[in-house]
N, C-alpha and C positions, 0 to 999 in steps of 0.2 A: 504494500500500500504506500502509493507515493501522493503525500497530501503537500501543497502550497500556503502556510501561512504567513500573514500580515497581522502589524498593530498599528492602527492608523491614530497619530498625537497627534497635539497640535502645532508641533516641533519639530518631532519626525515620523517618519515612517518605518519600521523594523518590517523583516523579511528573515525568512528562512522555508526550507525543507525538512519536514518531518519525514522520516522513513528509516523501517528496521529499530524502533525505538527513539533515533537518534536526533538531534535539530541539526542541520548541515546546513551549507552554504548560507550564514547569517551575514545580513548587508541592512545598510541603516540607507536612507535617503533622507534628503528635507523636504517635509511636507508642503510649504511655502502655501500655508493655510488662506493667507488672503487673499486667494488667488480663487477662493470659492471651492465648493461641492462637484462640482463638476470638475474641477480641476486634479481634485483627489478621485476621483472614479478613473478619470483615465491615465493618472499616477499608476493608480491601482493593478487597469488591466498591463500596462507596460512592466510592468514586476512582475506579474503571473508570466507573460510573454517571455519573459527573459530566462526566466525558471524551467521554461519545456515540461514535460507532461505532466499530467497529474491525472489523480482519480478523484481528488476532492480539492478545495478550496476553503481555507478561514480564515473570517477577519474581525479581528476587536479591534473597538475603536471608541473613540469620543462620543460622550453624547448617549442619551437614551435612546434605547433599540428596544422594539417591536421584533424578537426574536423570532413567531411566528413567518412575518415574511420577510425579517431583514432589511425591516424600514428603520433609516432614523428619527425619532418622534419628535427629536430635541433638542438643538445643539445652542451650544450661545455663542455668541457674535464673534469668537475667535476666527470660525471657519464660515463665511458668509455663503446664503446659499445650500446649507446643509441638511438640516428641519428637513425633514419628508423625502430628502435623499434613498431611493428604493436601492441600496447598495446589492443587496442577496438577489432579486429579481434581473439588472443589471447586468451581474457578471454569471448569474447561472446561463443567462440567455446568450451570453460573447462566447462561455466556454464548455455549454455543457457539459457539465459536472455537480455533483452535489456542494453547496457553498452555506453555509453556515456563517451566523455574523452574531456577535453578541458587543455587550459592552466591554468598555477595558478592564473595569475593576473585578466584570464576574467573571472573565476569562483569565484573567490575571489571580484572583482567588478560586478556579478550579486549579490551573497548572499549579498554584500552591499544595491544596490539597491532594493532587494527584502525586505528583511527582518533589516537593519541596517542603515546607516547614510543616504543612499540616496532614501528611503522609498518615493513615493509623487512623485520624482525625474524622469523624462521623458528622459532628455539629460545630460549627466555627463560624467566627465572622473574621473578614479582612478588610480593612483599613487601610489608604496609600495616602501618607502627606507630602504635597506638595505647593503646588500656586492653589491648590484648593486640596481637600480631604474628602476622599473618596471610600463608598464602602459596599460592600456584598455581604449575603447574609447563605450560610449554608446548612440547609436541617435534612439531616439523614442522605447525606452527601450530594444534594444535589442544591439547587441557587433558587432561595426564597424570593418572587418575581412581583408580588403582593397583585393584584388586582387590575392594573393596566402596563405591568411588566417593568416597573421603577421601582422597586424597593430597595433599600439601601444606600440612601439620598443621608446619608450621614452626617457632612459636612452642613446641610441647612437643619439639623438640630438648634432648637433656641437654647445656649444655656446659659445668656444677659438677659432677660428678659427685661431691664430698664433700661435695654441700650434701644428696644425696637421702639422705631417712632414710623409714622403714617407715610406712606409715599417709596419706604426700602424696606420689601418684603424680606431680605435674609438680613438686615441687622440684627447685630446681637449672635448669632448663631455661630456653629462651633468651627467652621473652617476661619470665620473671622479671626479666631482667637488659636487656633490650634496649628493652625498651616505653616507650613516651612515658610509662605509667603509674610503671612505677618509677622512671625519671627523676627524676616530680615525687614521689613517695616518698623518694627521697633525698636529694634536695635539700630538702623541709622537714623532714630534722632538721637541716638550718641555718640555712635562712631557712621557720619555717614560715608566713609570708605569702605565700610563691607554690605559689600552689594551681596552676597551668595548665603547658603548654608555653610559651604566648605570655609567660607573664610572666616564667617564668623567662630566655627569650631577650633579653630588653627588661632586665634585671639582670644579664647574663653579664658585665658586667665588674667584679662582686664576684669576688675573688679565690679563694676556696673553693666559688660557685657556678661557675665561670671551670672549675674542679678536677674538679667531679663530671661536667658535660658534657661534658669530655675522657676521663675516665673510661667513661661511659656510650657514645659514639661507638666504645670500643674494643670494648668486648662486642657495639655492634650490626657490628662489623669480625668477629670473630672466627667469628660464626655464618657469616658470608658468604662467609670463606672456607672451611669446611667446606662448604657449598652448593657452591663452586665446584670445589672438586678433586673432590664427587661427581658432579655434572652437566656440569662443561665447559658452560655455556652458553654464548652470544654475546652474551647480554647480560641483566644484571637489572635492572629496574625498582624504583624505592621509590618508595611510595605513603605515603599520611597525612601530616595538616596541617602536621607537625616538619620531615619534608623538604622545605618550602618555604624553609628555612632553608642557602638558601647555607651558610654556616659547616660544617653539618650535612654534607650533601651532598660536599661538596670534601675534608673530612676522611676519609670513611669511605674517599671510594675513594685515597684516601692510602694508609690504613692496613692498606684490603683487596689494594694493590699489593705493599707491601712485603712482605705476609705471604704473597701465593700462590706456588707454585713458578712459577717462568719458565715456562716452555712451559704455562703460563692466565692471563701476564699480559695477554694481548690481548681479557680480556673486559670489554666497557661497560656500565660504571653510571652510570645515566639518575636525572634524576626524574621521576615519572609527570607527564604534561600535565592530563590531564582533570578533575584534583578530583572533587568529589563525586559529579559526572555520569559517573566513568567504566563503573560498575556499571549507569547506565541502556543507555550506547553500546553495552555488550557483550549487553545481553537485544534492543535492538533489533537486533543482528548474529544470534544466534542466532533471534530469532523469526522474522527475516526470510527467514533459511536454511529453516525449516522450515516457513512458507508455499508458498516457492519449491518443497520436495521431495513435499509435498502436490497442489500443484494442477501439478506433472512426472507425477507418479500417477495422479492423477484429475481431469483439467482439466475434467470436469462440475461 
């Protein structure tokens, strides 16, 4: 089985070959997002083209998806043009093959689950901080989709509630506070020479930068434990390039410890293994499920 996966960002595009268990031939591109919907569709087939044959096709990506047909429901202004983009319909119809599309954080928390920190793992959520915080919800291994296929909108959790005011529906809410992005937002109004995660990490021993990362680790604590007394998982994963940050990692479940009631302190927080490739792991999991339930059907 030779499957073609894509993770379409809004920065770049990741590519690779799944086959014989394996990811091969992994190649990044620039999405060069503002170039619209359309401009990543035929990104798209140009990657598959380049790649030669295939039996299947998957692609995670930005934005709410209507998994059913591989529509995008939802995209915000990063990538204009993108809302209602029929990406699965599109490329089933250029390449005849079966294509699969989900979102990035649920394809990115299966190839977790399948193959990287939540291996074993039956119920889990996963979490990815970045320019926003991103989240999936997994009950009895499979991706909790709630009702019009968005569930795990984690990041517009309210938990300022006196910060919302009339006219900006996600003030107050937890990507505001928890994100790699505001991180490096508050931290330069005191040093604003550190533009990144990585630089701010590489300076943490400025004593007022030292302040805000501890500051910051409490709000990404505090969201977590509201997750956790809602869901009882077994375990959550954190994803994105900050929790590669020991310091990062060790603190939160510090402080997610002390905060949840006893009877959910036995739940494990991981950091996610796979990096970038986790979102390709998880489309070749699902593309490869639905090869297998196709040719179970019709083995002509």
């Amino acid at each position: 089985m030779r499957i073609i996966v894509l993770d379409i960002g809004g920065t770049s595009i990741k590519a690779a070959v799944y086959e014989n268990g394996s990811l091969i031939n992994l190649q990044e591109y620039e999405t060069d997002a503002q170039r619209g919907g359309k401009h990543i569709i035929e990104k798209t087939e140009e990657i598959v083209l380049l790649n030669g044959r295939c039996d299947g096709i998957g692609i995670s990506t930005a934005g709410q998806v209507d998994v059913t047909t591989g529509t995008v429901i939802h995209a915000n202004e990063n990538i204009p043009g993108y809302t209602g983009m029929q990406i699965g319909k599109i490329i089933r119809e250029r390449f005849r093959v079966p294509v699969e599309v989900d979102n990035d954080v649920n394809a990115a928390a299966l190839g977790e689950g399948v193959f990287g920190a939540g291996r074993n793992e039956r119920n889990y959520l996963c979490l990815t901080y970045g320019t926003g915080v991103g989240g999936a919800v997994v009950i009895d291994g499979r991706i909790y989709r709630g009702c019009s296929g968005s569930a795990g909108e984690f990041g517009s959790m309210i938990i300022h509630g006196e910060k919302v005011r009339a006219g900006r529906r996600i003030s107050g809410c937890y990507e505001d506070y928890a994100s790699t992005a505001a991180l490096v937002r508050k931290v330069q109004t005191v040093c604003p020479e550190l533009s990144s995660g990585r630089e701010i990490f590489l300076n943490m021993d400025i004593p007022e930068v030292k302040r805000i990362i501890d500051d910051w680790i409490c709000e990404i604590a505090h969201g977590l434990v509201s997750l956790v007394h809602i869901f009882n998982p077994e375990c959550i994963i954190l994803g994105g390039g900050v929790m590669n940050q020991t310091y990062v990692a060790d603190a939160v479940r510090k402080n997610v410890k002390e905060r949840v009631m006893h009877s959910f302190s036995n739940v494990r927080i991981r950091q996610a293994e796979l990096g970038n490739s986790a979102g390709l792991w998880g489309m070749a999991y699902l593309t490869a499920g639905k090869i297998r339930d196709i040719r179970l059907t019709d083995p002509q």
